[in-house]
VOPAGU-2260 file (C-alpha; in pm, 1 decimal, decimal comma):
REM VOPAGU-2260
SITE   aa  ch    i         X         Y         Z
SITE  UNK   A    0    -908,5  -19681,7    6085,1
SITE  UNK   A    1    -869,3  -19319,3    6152,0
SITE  UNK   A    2    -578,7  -19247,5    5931,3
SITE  UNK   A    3    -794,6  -19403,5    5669,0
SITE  UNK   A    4   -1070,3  -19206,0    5716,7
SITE  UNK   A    5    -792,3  -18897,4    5782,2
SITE  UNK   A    6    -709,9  -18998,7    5385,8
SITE  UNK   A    7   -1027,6  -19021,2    5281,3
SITE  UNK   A    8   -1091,8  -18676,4    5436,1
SITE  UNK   A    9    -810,4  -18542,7    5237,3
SITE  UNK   A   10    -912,2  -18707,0    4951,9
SITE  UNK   A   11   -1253,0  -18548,2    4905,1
SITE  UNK   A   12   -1136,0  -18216,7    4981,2
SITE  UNK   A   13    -832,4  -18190,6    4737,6
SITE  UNK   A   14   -1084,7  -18370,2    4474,0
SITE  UNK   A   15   -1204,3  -18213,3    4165,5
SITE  UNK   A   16   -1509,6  -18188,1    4279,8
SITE  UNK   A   17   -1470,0  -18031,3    4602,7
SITE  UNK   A   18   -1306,9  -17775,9    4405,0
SITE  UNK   A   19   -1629,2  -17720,5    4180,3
SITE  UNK   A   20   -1806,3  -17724,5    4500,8
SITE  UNK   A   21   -1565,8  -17469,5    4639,6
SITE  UNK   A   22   -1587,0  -17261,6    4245,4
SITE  UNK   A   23   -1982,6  -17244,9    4271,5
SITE  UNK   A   24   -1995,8  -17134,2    4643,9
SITE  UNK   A   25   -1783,3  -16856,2    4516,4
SITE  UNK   A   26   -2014,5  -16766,4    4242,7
SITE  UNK   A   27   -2339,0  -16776,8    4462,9
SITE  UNK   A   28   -2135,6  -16539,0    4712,0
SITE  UNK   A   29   -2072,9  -16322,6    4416,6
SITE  UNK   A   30   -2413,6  -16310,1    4308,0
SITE  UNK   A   31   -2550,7  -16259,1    4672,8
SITE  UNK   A   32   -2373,7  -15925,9    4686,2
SITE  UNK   A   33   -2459,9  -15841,6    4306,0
SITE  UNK   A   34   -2800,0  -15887,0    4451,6
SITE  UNK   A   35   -2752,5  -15687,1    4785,6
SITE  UNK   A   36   -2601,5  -15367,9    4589,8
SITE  UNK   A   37   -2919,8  -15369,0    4349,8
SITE  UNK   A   38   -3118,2  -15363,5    4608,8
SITE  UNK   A   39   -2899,4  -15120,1    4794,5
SITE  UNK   A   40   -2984,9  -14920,0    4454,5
SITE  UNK   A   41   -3377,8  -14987,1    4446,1
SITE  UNK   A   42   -3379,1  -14845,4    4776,8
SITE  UNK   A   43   -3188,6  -14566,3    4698,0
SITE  UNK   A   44   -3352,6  -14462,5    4428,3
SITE  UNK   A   45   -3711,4  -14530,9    4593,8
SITE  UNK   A   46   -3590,3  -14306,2    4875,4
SITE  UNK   A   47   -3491,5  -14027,4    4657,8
SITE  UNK   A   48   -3833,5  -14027,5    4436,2
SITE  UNK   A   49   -4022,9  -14013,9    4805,1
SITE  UNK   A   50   -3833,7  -13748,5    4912,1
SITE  UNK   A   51   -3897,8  -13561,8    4590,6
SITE  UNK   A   52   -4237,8  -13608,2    4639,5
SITE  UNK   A   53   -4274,4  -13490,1    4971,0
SITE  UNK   A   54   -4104,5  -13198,0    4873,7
SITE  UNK   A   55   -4376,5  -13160,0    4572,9
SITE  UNK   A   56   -4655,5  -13192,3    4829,9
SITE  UNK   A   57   -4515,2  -12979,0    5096,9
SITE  UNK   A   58   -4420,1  -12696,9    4834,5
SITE  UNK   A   59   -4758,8  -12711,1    4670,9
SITE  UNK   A   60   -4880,3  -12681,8    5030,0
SITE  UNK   A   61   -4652,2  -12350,8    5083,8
SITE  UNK   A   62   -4767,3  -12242,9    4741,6
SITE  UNK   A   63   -5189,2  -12300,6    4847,3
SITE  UNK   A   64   -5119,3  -12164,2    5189,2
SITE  UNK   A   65   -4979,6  -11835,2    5044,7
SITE  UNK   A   66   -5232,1  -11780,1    4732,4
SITE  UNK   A   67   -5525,4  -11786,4    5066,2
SITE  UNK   A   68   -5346,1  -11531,3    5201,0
SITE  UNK   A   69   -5282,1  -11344,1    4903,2
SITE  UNK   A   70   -5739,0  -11371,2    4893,1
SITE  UNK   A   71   -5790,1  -11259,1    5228,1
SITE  UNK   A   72   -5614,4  -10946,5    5222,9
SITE  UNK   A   73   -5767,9  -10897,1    4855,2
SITE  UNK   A   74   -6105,1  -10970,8    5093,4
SITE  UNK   A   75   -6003,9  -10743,0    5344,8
SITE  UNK   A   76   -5857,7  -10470,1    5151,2
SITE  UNK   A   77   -6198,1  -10478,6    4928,2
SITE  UNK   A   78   -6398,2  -10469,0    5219,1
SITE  UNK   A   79   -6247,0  -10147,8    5363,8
């Protein structure tokens, strides 16, 4: 009985269709990291555009920040 089902087990596995089995595992592994690098990409590029806006927000901050000072010593020198 169990070198029967020892054949059997060889059987299945050196079948054709194991090996499709074994052919379409391969192509959903290939398509898993397709999918992981595009998001690896997405994420990239979302990271970069934040970053670019931050540093859109913090120099428009600098550039605010420095015209008020630029007024207050207009202010000050006027009212002298």
């Amino acid at each position: 009985m169990t070198l029967a089902l020892l054949r059997l087990a060889d059987a299945v596995r050196n079948s054709p269709l194991a090996g499709g089995f074994e052919h379409h595992f391969t192509l959903l592994q290939r398509q898993a990291i397709s999918l992981g690098i595009q998001i690896r990409q997405l994420f990239h590029q979302m990271l970069a555009t934040t970053q670019c806006q931050i540093a859109t927000e913090i120099g428009t901050d600098r550039v605010a920040r420095m015209v008020q000072h630029v007024q207050q010593r207009q202010r000050r020198a006027q009212a002298l």
